[in-house]
N, C-alpha and C positions, 0 to 999 in steps of 0.2 A: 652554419658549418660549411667549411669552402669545399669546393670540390677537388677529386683528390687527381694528383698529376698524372696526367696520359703520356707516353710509358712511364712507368715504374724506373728509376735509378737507382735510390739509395734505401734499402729496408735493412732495421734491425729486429730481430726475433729475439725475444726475451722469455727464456725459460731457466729457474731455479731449481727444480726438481731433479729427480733421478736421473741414474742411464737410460731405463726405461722409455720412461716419458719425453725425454729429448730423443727418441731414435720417434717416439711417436710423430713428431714435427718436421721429419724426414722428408715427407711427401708435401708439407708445405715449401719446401726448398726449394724440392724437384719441380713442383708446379708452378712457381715463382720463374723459377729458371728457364723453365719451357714457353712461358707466356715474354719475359724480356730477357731473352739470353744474354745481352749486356749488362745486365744490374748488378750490385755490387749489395753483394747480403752478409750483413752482421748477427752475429748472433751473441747473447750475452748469457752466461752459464753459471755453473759452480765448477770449481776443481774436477770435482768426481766424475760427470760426464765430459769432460772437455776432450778426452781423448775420443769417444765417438765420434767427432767431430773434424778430428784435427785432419783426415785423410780425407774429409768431403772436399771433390774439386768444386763444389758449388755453394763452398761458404768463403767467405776473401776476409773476413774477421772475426775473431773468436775475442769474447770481454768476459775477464774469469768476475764473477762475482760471488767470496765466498763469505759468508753473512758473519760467521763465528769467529774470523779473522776480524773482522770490522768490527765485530760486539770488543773483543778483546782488546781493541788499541780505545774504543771507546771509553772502556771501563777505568782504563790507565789515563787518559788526557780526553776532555772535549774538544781540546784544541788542537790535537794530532790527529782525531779521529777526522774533523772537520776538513782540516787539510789533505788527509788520503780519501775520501770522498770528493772531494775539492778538484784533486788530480785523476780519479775515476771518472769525474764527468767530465772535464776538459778534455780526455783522451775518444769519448764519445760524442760530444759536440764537435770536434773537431773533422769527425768523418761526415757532418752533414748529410744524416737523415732525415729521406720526408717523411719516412710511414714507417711504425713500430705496431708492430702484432706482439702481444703479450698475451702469453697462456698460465703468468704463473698465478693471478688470481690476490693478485696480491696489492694493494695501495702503496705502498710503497717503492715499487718497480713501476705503477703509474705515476708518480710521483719524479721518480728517477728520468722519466722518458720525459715530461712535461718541462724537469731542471733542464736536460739535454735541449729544450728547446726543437723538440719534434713534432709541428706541425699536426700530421693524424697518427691519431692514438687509439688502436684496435683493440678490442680486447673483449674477455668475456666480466660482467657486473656481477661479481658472488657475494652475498649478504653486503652488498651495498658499497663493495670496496673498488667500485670503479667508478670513482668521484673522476680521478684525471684523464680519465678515456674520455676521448669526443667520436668513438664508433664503437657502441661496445652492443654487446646481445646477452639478455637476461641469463641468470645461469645459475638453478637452483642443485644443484650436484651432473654428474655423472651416472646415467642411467639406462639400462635396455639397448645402447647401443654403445658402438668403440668407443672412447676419447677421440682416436686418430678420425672420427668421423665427426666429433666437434669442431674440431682443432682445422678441420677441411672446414666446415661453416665459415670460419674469416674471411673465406680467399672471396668469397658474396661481397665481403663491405669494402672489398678492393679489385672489383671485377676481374677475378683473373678465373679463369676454366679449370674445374677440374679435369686430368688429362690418367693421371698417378695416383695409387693408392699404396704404393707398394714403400715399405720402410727399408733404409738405406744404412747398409756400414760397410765400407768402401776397406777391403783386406790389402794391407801393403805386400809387394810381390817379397818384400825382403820376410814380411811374417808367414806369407807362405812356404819358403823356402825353411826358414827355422822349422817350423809345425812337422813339413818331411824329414829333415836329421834330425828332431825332439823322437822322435816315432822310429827311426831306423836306430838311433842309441839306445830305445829300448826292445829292440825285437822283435818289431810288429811290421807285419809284413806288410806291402802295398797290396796283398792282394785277401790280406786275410779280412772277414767281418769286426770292424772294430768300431764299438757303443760306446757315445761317452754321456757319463752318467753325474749330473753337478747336485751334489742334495744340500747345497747351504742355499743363497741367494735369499730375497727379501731384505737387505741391507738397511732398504729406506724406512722400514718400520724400524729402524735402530733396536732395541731390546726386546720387542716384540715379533722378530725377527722369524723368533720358533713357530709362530701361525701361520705362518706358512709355508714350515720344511715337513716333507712327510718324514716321519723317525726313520735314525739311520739304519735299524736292524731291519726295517722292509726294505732299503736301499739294497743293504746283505744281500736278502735273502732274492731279491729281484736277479742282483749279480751274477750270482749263484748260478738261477736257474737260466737264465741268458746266456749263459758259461758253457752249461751244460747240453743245452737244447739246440743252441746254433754253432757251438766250438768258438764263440764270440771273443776276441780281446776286449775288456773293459781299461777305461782311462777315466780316472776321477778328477774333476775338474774343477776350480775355483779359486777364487784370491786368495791373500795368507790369511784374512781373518777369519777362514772357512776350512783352515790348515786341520783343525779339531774332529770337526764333525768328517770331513772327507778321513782321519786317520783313525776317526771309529768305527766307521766304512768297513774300510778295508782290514781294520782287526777284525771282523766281524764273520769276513768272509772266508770260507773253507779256499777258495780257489784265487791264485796271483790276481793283482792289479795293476795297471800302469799310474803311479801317480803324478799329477801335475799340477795338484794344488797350490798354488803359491809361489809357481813357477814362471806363470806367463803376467806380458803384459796383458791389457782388454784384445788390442791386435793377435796375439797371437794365441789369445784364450777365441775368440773368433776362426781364426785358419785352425786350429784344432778340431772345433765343432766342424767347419764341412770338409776336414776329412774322416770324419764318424761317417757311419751308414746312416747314422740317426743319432740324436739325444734325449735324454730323461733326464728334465728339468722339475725343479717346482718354481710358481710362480715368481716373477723376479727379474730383474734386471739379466743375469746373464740366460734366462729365455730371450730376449727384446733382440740381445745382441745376437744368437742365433740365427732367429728367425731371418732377422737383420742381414746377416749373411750368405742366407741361402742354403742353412744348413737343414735336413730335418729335424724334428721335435716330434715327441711323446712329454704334453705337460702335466702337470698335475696343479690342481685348486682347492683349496680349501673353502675361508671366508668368503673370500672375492669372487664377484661374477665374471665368470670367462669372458661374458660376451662384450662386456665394457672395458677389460683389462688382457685378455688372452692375448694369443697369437694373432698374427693381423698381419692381412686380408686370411678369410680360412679357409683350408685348401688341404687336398688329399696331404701334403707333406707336412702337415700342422694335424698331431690327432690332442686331446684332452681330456684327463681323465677327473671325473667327479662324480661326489657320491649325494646322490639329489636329496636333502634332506627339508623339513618344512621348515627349517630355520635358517636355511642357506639362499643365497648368500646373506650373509650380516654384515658385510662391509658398505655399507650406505653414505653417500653422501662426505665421505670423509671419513668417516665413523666407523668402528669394528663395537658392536656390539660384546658386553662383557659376558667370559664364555669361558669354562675351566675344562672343558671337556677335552672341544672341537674335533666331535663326532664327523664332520664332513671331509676331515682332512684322516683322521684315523682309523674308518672305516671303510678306508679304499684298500683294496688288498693287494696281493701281491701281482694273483692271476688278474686280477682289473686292469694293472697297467700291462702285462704278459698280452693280455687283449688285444689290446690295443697296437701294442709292439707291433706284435702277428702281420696287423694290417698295414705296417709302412715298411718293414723288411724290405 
């Protein structure tokens, strides 16, 4: 194995996964960046996160890769497909990188890095799919501690110092500016307590989505008393595919709500969150982008353990709420354990999260 170049130029980061999980890879950026402020860092995504991305001054290439697109022209021609793959890797051999860090775990995105003709190839080896890495670190799940504290291990096989832990979504001054006239066209004062409150999120479990929203009528009845106890504006928050559950919310609820579901883009779903006092999230991608932005958080978990998937780094503006049961978490290793109940997500009450509240006011 040759030794790897002293300074660092040209890195691609290859992550496939959620919003999430790519804001996790955040502080390998920063610390990339902080060790050779000249480098030139790629990173390779899907559609869906690519907008976290697009406003980091310390990304210079984003490479959309989105898998279903590719199955599709596959299905229609081997020879089409070959061809836009063809011109997928061309467009990233062409930037000449020496070093690719991959976290999505995947053989095929090592495989993708090796086409590219990438020198060292980082990564973690899960059930054995890190044939194409020539620097990879054993990797039997996710467990007892962050990802974002795995995901920091690489920067070892690339001598570069952890300095940064802190996760990064970089709010355009023009999404700020929207977020204030979103909030003055509907009535809410710059000075009054306003919670924003998102109960879809979990997208990345696609249909299984619902294990990890707490039900909406505790969302209600949470509103309610937030409403009631602090004189609170509520703003319910979330993409259009979250249009549903945010409008049984707020049917739900005896007292007004600001709606903005399906309103924003991810930026300006972001500048909304810090201007809340705080948010009530469930697990999910638009906690990550929160968090991400500096916003507070009140989260809520179900399956998943906090400690590997929560809020991150945790800090009095990050609280969490869960109900400690002997069978929680079930989310292992990849795996959600089969569960009809999901006692740990339905047995958190209302005054649990109120709790909690209390203490980030």
């Amino acid at each position: 194995m040759s030794a790897l170049p002293q300074p660092l130029k040209r890195v691609l980061i290859i992550n496939i996964f959620g919003i999430g999980d790519v804001l996790f890879t955040t502080p390998l950026i920063r610390n990339l960046k902080s060790s050779f402020p000249d480098i030139f860092i790629g990173y390779l995504c899907n559609q869906r996160a690519r907008p976290v991305l697009e406003n980091n001054p310390h990304v210079d290439k984003i490479f959309v890769y989105e898998r279903d697109d590719f199955k599709k022209i596959y299905d229609q021609s081997r020879i089409l497909y070959l061809k836009k793959l063809n011109a997928f890797m061309k467009d990233i051999r062409r930037e000449g990188f020496e070093v690719v860090l991959d976290v999505s775990l995947n053989s095929f995105t090592g495989f993708l890095a090796w086409w590219a003709g990438i020198k060292h190839r980082v990564g973690f080896d899960y059930k054995n799919r890190g044939f194409f890495l020539n620097h990879k670190i054993f990797l039997k799940g996710y467990e007892e501690k962050h990802v974002v504290e795995y995901y920091l291990k690489l920067l070892e096989e690339v001598d570069v110092p952890v300095v940064s832990k802190t996760l990064e979504f970089h709010v355009r001054r023009e999404d700020a500016e929207w977020a204030g006239h979103f909030l003055k066209s509907q009535g809410v004062s710059p000075d009054s307590l306003l919670i924003g409150l998102v109960p879809g999120g979990g997208a990345s479990w696609g249909k299984d989505a619902f294990y990890k929203r707490w039900p909406a009528e505790k969302y209600a009845k949470l509103a309610d008393k937030l409403f009631e106890k602090y004189s609170a504006d509520i703003i319910l928050l979330g993409d259009s595919k979250e249009l549903g559950v945010s409008a049984e919310v707020a049917r739900l609820m005896r007292h007004p709500a600001v709606l903005a579901t399906g309103l924003t883009t991810i930026g300006q779903f972001a500048a909304l969150t810090q201007k809340c006092s705080f948010n009530i999230l469930n697990d999910g991608g638009p906690l990550h982008v929160a968090v991400a932005a500096g916003a507070k958080t009140v989260s809520i978990f179900g399956p998943v353990d906090e400690r590997v998937y929560g809020p991150y780094p945790r800090s009095d503006h990050h609280k969490v709420v869960t109900k400690q049961l002997a069978c929680r978490p079930c989310y292992r290793r990849f795996r959600r354990a089969s569960c009809d109940h999901i006692s740990c997500l339905h047995q958190i009450t209302v005054d649990d999260v109120l709790q909690e509240a209390a203490e980030i006011i």
